[in-house]
C-alpha positions as CSV (number, residue, x, y, z in Angstrom):
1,X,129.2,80.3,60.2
2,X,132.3,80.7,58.4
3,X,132.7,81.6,54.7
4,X,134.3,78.6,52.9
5,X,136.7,79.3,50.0
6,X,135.4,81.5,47.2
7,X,132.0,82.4,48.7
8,X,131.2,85.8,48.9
9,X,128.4,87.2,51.2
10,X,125.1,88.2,49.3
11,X,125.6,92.0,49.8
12,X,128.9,91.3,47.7
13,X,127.1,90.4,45.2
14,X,124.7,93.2,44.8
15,X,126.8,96.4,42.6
16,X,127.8,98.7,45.3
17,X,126.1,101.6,43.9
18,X,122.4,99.8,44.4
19,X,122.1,102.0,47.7
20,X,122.6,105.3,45.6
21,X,120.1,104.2,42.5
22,X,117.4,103.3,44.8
23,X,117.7,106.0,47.2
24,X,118.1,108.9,44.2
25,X,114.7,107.2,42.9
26,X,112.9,107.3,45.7
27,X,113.6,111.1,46.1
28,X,112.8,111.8,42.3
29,X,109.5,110.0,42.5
30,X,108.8,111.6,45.4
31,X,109.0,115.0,44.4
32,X,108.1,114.4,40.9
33,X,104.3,115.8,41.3
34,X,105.3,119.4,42.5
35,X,105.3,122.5,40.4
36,X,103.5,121.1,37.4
37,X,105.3,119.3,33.9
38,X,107.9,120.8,31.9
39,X,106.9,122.8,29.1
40,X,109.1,120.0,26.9
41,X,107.0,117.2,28.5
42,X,103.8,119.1,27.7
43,X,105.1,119.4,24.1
44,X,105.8,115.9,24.2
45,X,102.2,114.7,25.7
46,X,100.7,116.6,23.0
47,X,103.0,114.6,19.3
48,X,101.0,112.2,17.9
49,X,103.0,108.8,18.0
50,X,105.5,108.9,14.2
51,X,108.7,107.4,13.8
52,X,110.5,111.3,12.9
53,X,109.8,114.9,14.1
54,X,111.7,117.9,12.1
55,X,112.9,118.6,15.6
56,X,113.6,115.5,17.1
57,X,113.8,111.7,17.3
58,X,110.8,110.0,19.0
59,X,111.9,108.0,21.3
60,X,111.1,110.3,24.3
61,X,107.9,111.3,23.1
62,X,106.8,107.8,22.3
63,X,108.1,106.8,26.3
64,X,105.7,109.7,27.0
65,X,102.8,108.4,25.6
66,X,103.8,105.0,26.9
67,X,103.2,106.5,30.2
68,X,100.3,108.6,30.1
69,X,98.5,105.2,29.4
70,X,99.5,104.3,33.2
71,X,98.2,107.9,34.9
72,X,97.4,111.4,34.3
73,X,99.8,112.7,37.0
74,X,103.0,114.4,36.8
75,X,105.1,111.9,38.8
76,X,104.0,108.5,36.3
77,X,105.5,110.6,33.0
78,X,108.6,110.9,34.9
79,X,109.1,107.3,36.1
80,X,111.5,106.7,32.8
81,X,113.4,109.7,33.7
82,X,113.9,108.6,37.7
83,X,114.8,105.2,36.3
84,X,117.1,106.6,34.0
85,X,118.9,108.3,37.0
86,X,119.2,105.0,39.1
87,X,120.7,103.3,36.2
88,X,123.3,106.2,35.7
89,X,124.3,105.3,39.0
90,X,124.9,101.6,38.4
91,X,126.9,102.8,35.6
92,X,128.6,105.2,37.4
93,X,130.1,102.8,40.0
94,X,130.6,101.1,36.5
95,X,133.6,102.6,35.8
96,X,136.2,102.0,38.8
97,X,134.7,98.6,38.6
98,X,136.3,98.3,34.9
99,X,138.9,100.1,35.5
100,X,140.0,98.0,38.8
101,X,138.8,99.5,41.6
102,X,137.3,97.9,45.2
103,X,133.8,98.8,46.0
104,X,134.4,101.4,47.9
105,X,135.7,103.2,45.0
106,X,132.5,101.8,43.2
107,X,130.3,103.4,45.6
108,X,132.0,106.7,46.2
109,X,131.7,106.8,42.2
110,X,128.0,106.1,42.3
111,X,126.3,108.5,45.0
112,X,129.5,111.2,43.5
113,X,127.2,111.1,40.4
114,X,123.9,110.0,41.9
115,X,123.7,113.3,43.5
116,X,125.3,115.9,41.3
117,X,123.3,118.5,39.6
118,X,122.6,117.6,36.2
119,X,122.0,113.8,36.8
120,X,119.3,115.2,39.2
121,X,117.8,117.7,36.7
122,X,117.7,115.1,33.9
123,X,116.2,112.6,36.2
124,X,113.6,115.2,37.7
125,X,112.2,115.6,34.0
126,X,112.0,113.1,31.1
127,X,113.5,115.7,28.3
128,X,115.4,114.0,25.4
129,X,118.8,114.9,27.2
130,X,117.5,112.6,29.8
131,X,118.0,109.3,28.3
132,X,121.1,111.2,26.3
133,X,122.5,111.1,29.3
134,X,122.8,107.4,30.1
135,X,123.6,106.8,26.5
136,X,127.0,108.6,26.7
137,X,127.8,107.0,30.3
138,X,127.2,103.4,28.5
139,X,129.1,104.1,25.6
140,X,132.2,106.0,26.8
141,X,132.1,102.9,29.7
142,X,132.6,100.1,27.0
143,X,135.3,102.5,25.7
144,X,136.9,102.6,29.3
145,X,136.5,98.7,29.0
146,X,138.4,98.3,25.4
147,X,141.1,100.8,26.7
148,X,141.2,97.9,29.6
149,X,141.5,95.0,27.2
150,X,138.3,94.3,26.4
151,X,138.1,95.5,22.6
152,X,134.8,93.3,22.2
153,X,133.2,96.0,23.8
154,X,133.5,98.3,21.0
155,X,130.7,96.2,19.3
156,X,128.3,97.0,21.9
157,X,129.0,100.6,21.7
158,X,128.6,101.2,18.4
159,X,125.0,98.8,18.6
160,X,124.4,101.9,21.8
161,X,125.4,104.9,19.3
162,X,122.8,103.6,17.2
163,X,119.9,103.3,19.1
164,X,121.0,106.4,20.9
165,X,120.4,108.2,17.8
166,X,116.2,107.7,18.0
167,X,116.5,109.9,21.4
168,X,119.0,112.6,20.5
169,X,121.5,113.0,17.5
170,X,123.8,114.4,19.9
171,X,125.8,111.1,20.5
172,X,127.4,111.3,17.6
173,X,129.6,114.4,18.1
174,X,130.4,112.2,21.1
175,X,131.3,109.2,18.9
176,X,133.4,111.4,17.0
177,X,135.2,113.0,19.5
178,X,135.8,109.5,21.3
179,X,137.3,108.5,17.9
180,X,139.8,111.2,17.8
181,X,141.1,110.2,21.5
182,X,141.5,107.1,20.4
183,X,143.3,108.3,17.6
184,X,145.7,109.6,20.0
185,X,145.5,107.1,22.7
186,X,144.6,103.9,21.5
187,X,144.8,103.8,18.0
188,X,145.3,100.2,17.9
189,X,141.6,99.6,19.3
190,X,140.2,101.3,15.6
191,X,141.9,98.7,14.1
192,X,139.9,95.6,15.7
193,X,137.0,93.5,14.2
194,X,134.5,95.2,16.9
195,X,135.5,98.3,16.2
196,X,134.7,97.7,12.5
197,X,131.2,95.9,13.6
198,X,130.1,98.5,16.5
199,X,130.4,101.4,13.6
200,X,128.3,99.1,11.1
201,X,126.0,98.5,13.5
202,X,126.0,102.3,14.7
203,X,125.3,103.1,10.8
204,X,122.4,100.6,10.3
205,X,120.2,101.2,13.8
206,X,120.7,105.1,13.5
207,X,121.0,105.7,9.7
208,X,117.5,106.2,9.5
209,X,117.3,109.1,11.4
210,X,119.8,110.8,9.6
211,X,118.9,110.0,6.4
212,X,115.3,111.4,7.2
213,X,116.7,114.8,8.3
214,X,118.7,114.6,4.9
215,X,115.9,114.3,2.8
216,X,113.5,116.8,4.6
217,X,116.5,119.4,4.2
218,X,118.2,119.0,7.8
219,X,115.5,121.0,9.4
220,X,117.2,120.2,13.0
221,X,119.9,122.6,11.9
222,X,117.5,125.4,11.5
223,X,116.1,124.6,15.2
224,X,119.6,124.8,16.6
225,X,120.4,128.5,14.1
226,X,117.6,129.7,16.3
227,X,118.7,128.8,19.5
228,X,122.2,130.2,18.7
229,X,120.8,133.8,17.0
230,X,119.0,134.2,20.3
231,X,120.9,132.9,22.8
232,X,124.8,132.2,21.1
233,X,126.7,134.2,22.9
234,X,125.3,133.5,26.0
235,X,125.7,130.1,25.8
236,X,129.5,130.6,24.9
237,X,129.9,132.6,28.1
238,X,128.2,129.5,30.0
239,X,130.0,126.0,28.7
240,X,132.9,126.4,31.3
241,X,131.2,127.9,34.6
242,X,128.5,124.8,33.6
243,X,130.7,122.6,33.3
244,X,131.8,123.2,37.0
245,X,128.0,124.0,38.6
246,X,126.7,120.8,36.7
247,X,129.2,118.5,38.1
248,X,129.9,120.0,41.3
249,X,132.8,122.8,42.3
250,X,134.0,120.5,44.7
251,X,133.8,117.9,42.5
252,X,136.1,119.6,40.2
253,X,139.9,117.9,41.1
254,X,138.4,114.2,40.3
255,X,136.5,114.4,37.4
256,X,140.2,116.3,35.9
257,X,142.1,113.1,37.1
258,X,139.3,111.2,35.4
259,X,140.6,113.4,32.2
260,X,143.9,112.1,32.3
261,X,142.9,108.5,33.4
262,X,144.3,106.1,30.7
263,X,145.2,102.1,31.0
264,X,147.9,102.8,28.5
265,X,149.4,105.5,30.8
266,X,150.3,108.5,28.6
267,X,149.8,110.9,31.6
268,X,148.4,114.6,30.5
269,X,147.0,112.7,27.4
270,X,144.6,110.3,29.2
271,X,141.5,108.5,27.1
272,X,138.8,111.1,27.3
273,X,141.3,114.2,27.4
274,X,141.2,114.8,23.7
275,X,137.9,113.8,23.4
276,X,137.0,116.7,26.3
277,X,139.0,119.0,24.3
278,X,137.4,119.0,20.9
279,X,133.8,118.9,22.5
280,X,134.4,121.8,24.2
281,X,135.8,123.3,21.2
282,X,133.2,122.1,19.2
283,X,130.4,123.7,22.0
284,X,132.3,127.3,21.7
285,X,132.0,127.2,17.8
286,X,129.1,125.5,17.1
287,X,125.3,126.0,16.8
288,X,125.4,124.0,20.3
289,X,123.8,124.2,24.2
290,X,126.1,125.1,26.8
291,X,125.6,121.9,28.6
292,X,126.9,119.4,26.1
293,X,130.2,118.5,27.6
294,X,128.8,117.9,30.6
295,X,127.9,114.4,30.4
296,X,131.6,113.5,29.3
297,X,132.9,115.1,32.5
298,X,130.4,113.2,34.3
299,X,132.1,110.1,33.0
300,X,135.3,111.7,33.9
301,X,134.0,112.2,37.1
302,X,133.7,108.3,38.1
303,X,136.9,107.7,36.0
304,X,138.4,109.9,38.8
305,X,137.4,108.5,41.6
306,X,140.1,105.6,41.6
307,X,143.3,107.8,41.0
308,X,142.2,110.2,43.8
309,X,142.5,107.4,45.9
310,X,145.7,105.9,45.0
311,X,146.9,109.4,45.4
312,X,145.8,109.8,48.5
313,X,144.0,112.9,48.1
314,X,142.1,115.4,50.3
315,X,139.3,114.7,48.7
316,X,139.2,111.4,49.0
317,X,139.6,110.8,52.2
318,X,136.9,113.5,52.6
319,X,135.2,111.6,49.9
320,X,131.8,111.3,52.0
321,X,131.3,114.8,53.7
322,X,132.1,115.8,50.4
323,X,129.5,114.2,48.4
324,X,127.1,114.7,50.9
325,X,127.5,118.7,50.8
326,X,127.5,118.6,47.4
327,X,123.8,116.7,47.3
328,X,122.5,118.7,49.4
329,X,123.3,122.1,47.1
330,X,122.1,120.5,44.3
331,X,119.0,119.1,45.6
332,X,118.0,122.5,46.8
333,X,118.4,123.5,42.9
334,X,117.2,121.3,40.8
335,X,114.1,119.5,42.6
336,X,111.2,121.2,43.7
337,X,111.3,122.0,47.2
338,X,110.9,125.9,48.2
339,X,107.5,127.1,48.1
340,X,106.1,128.6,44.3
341,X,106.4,132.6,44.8
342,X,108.5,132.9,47.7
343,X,112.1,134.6,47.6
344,X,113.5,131.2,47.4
345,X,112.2,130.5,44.5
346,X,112.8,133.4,42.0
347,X,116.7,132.8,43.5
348,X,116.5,128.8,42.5
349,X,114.7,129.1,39.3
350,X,117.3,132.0,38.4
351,X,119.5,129.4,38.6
352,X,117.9,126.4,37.5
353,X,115.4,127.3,34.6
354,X,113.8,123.9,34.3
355,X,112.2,124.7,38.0
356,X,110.9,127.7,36.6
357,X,109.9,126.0,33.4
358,X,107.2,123.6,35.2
359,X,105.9,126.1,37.2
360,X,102.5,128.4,37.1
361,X,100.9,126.8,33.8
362,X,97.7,126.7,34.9
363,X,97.3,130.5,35.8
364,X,98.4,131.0,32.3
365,X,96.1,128.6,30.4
366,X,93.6,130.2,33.1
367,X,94.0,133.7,30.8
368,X,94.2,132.7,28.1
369,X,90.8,130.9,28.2
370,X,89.1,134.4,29.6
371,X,90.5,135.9,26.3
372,X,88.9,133.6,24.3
373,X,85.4,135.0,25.0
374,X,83.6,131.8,24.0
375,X,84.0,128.3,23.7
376,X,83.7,128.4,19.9
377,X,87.3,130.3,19.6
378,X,90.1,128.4,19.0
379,X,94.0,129.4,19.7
380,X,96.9,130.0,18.5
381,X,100.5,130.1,20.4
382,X,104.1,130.9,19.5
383,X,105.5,128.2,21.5
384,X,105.0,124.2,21.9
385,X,105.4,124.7,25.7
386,X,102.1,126.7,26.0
387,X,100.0,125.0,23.3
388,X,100.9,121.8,25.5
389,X,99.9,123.2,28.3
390,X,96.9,124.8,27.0
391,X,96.2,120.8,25.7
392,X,96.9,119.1,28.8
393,X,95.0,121.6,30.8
394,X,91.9,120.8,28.5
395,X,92.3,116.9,28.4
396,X,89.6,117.2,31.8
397,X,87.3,119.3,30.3
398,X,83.9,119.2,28.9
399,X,84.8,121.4,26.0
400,X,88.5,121.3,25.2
401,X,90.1,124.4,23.8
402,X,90.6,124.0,19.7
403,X,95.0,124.2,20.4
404,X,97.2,124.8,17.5
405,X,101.1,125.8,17.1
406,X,103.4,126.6,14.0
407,X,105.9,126.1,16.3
408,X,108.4,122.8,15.5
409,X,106.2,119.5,15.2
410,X,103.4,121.1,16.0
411,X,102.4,122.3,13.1
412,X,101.9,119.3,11.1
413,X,99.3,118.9,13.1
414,X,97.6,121.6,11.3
415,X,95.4,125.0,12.4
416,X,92.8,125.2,15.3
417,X,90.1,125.2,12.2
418,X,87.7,127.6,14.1
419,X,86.6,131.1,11.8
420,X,87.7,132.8,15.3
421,X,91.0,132.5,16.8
422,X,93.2,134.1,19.8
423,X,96.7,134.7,18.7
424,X,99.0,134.6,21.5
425,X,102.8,135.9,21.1
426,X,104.8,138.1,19.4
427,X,105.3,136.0,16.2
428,X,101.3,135.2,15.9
429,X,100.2,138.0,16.5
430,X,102.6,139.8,14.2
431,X,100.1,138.0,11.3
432,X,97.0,139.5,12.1
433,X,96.8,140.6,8.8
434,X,96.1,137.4,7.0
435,X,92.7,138.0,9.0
436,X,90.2,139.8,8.0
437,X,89.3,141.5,11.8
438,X,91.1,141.7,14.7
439,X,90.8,143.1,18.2
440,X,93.1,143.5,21.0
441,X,92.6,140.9,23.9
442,X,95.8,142.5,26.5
443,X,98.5,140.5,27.8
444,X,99.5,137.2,29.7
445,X,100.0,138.9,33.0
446,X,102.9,137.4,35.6
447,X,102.1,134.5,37.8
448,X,104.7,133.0,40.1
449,X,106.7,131.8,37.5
450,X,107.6,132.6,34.0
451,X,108.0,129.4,32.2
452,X,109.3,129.6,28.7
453,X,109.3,133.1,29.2
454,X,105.6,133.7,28.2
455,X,104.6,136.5,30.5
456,X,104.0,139.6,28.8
457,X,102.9,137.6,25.4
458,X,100.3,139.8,23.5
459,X,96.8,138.4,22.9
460,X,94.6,138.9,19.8
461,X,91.0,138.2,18.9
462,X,90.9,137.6,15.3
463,X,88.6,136.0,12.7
464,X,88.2,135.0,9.0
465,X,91.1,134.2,8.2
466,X,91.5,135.3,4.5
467,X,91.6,132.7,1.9
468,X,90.6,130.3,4.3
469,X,93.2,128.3,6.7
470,X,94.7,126.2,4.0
471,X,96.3,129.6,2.9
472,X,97.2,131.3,5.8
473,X,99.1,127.9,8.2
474,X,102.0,127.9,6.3
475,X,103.0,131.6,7.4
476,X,102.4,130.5,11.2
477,X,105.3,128.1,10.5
478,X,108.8,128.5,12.6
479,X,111.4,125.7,13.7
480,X,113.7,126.5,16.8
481,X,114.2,126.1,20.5
């Protein structure tokens, strides 16, 4: 039968990156059981339900505990995250769409970005960057759409900024850096009623997060000091070569056109070119992770998709091999395929730390319960990723272990409350002296993996603490990454 005018077939009407945001979840709930949880989802698991952490805003932990209502097993916490990948997809073919683009465009954009590395890692675990993720690809889209002639779209993104900020404060250096390309771009579009109402509305939904690290003293800026004085200049060295290995080398030549992609066609100085610029800048200088400018590339990335076709690029008419290569790398680093403890492995996780990060907790909470000597001896880590471990490794037992952390959140929740207690780390450890014996309980010896770098941690068996626990928590107290 013939189409009359105006019809379309049904697959028309279905977004042409469907294909690529059921097929990447699929694979992510799939392989989402292996290894074991990361040691920020364990944290996660283990935060009572409040509205504000020190460390964090809660809406990740509070999807956490949405899910452990559903299953125990690795693979349920990490349905939001797998969604959260399918949906970056849709948005990803979002973009040529917008900016004017035929499917084919759309759906070269869509597995491009389905199957790059970081959109894999974010959608393998459900970490706070995960849902920052699809926050910046739906904001810096309605931008693409108001640089299109759609300034009613500005509304919307600032309503996204908003709620954004009860996942990760992070989108607002990108609202501030979108601003200043606008600036130079589009300054017209600052000017417009939605632009006015989107950064109301981005004020009201998200003030309250902000004003709660204002009145508790901005402790999220002593988290990120941390992170910095161990691990700065490192991180400096890394923004660029990540910026690359978490979009894809090959990738590289689109998601630069997507830089200089503008509807008002100022060439060099396209929309998210300025906007690039000072985030990068911004990364270098700042108390910042390496991989912060890599969700903006990402957007650049679909952005790019559409002028490497009117150009008639290599790449695009190589556009599928392409991709396809590309997957197949970063599948191989980022979910868990190789075997725990092979050769493989220790080369992946070198590479990709989150692998290593979910890996071997057992064998450690294994140790650490031999050290104890009794079921009447509570513990005491350095870090939230073992204490949640130790916590979720407990949840099937008779007798859970008595867990408690100074670390971040965690120690709101108070001490373990037991006279006898093993400190394990450097930092606890370190106060055996507010007890009033200790003896030496050895080591947390390697397993396959090193998550969170605890191999090595020193154990001690202490007891009475002196003055009683009310006097000694607040030394065990410490905020940073």
């Amino acid at each position: 039968m013939r189409r009359g005018p105006g019809t379309t077939r049904w697959h028309e009407r279905i977004p042409p990156g469907t294909l690529a945001a059921l097929t990447v979840l699929v694979v992510l709930l799939a392989t989402g059981g292996r290894y074991g949880l990361h040691g920020d989802e364990l944290y996660f698991r283990m935060l009572p339900l409040r509205w504000w952490y020190e460390d964090q805003p809660p809406l990740t932990v509070a999807l956490t505990q949405l899910m452990t209502q559903f299953g125990e097993a690795g693979w349920v916490q990490r349905v939001p995250a797998a969604l959260a990948a399918a949906a970056g997809a849709l948005l990803a073919g979002a973009f040529p769409r917008v900016q004017g683009f035929d499917r084919r465009v759309q759906s070269v954009a869509a597995w491009a970005h389905a199957t790059t590395v970081y959109p894999l890692i974010m959608g393998h675990v459900l970490l706070t960057a995960t849902l920052d993720l699809l926050a910046w690809q739906a904001v810096v889209l309605m931008v693409v759409a108001a640089d299109r002639g759609r300034p009613q779209a500005l509304l919307p993104a600032g309503i996204l900024v908003g709620l954004a900020c009860w996942n990760k404060l992070l989108i607002l250096p990108l609202a501030g850096v979108l601003v200043v390309s606008l600036l130079l771009v589009r300054r017209d579009l600052l000017r417009t009623r939605p632009a006015l109402l989107g950064a109301l509305a981005a004020a009201l939904i998200g003030g309250p997060q902000l004003l709660a690290q204002a009145l508790h003293g901005w402790p999220m800026r002593e988290v990120s000091a941390d992170l910095v004085a161990s691990s700065g200049d490192l991180n400096r060295l890394l923004v660029l070569p990540l910026l690359v290995v978490f979009v894809g080398p090959p990738l590289l030549l689109v998601w630069l056109r997507g830089l200089r992609w503008s509807e008002a066609g100022t060439g060099l100085l396209g929309l998210l070119a300025p906007a690039m610029a000072v985030l990068v800048v911004f990364t270098l200088l700042g108390p910042a992770q390496p991989y912060y400018p890599v969700g903006l590339a990402l957007c650049a990335l679909a952005l790019g998709w559409g002028p490497a076709r009117e150009a008639g690029s290599r790449i695009w008419r190589r556009a599928p091999a392409v991709v396809a290569a590309n997957a197949v790398v970063a599948a191989l680093l980022v979910l868990p395929l190789v075997p725990l403890g092979s050769p493989a492995f220790s080369v992946v996780a070198a590479v990709n730390p989150t692998l290593r990060d979910q890996a071997s907790w057992p064998a450690y909470v294994d140790q650490v319960q031999r050290a104890r000597g009794g079921d009447g001896v509570g513990v005491v880590t350095d870090g939230y990723a073992l204490a949640g471990a130790i916590a979720h490794e407990g949840e099937g037992r008779s007798a859970p272990i008595p867990i408690a952390s100074g670390h971040n959140a965690l120690w709101e929740l108070g001490p373990p409350g037991t006279p006898e207690v093993l400190l394990v780390g450097e930092r606890s450890t370190g106060l055996s002296g507010h007890f009033a014996h200790c003896t030496d309980a050895g080591t947390l010896e390697a397993a396959s993996s090193d998550p969170f770098g605890v191999a090595g941690s020193p154990m001690l068996r202490c007891r009475g603490p002196i003055g009683g626990w009310d006097a000694v928590w607040p030394a065990f107290r410490h905020l940073g990454g």
